[in-house]
C-alpha positions in Angstrom: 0.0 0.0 0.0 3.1 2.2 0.7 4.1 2.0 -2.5 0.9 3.7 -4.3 1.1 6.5 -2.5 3.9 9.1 -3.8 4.3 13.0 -3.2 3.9 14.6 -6.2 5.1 18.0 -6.4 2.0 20.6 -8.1 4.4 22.7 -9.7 6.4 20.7 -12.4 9.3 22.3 -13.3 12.4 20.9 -16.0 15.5 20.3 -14.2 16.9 22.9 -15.9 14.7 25.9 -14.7 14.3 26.6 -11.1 12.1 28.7 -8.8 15.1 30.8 -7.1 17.4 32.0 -9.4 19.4 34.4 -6.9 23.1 32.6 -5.6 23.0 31.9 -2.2 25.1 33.9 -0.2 28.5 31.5 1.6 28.7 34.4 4.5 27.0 36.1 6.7 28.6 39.5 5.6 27.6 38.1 1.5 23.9 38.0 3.1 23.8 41.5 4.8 25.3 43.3 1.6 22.4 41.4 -0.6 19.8 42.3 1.9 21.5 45.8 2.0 20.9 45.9 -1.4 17.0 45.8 -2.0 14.8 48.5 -1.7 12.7 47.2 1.0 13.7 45.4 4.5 12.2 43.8 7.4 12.8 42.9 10.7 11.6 40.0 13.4 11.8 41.7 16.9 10.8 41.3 20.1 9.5 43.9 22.6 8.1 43.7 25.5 7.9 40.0 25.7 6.1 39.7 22.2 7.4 39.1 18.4 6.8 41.8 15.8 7.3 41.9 11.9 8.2 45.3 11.6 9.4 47.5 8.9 10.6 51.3 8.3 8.1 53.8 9.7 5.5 51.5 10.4 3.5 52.8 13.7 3.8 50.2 16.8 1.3 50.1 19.6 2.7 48.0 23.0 1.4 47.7 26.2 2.6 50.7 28.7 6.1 51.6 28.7 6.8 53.2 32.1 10.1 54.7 31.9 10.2 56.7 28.9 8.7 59.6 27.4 6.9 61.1 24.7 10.3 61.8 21.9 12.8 59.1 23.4 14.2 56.9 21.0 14.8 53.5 21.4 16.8 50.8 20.1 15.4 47.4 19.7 18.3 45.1 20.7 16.4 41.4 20.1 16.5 41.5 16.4 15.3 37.7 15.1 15.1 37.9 12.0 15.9 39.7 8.8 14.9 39.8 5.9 14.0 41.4 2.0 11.8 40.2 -0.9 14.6 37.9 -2.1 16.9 37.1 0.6 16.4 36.5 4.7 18.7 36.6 7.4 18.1 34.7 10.4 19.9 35.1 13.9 20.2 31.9 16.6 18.2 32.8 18.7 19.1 36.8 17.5 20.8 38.7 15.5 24.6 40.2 16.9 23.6 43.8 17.7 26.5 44.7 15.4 25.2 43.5 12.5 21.5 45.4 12.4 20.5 48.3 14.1 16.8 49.6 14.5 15.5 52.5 16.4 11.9 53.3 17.6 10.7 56.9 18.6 8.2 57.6 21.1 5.6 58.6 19.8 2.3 59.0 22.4 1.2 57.5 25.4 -2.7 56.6 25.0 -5.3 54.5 26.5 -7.3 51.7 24.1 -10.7 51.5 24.1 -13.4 51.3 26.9 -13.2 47.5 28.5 -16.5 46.5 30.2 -16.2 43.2 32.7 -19.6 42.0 34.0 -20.1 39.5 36.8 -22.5 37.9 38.2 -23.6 34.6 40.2 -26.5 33.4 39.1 -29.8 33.0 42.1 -28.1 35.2 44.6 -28.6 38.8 43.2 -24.8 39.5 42.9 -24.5 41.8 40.0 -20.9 43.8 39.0 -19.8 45.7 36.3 -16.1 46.6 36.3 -14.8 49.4 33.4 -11.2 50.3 32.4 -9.1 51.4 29.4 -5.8 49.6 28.9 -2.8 52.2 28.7 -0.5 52.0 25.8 2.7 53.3 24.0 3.1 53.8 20.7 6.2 54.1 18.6 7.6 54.9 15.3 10.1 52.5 13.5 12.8 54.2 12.3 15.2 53.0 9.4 16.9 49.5 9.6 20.2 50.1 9.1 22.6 47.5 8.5 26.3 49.0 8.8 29.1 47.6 6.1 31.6 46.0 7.8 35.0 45.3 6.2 36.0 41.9 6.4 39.2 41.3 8.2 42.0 38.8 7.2 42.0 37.4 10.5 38.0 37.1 11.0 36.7 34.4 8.6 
């Protein structure tokens, strides 16, 4: 019975012509110059305990950050992943900080929507309605820049 049942591929493709036809890079430092070289990044971070695909000036809402204020800029240190259209990048667990850098600007501190909680137990009378807006920060990505670095002869 094992030997009716095949994969079959749906795409069928001559030997000769393939789906990628970019090189892949060797290096690490041959992947960040052909990332560096398309028009349009991405990044894999993490902030505040959660994963986000972020790129250039996109506009990132996370729960309340205490500690800064309304114009601080911050760098995201936990870069996972990144990546273009053609080529991606990806760190074990992250990214060296050396490699990538992206900063985040302060943008507002704001409160979400109105939250209503109702309890009750049923028979007894016991009715209660709890209210409350969940506080949150929102920041601007900057540019992902990824800095040349010139290869050493001692550094492989």
């Amino acid at each position: 019975m094992a030997s009716l049942l095949r994969w079959c591929s749906p795409l069928r493709l001559p030997l000769s012509r393939s789906l990628h036809t970019a090189a892949v890079p060797d290096n690490t430092t041959t992947a960040l110059q052909l990332i560096r070289s398309q028009p349009s990044q991405y990044v894999v971070a993490s902030f505040a305990g959660r994963k986000y695909i972020l790129t250039p000036r996109d506009m990132l809402t996370v729960p309340h950050l205490r500690d800064v204020k309304v114009g601080d800029v911050l760098v995201l240190d936990e870069i996972h992943e990144l990546g273009s259209r053609e080529y991606t990048l990806r760190g074990n667990p992250v990214i060296p900080a050396n490699k990538v850098k992206v900063e985040a600007t302060v943008v507002e501190h704001t409160k979400g929507q109105m939250e209503f909680i109702f309890k009750k137990k049923r028979r007894k009378g016991y009715r209660k309605t709890i209210q409350h807006k969940q506080a949150y920060t929102r920041l601007r990505i900057g540019s992902i820049e990824i800095p040349s670095v010139q290869a050493s002869p001692s550094s492989s």
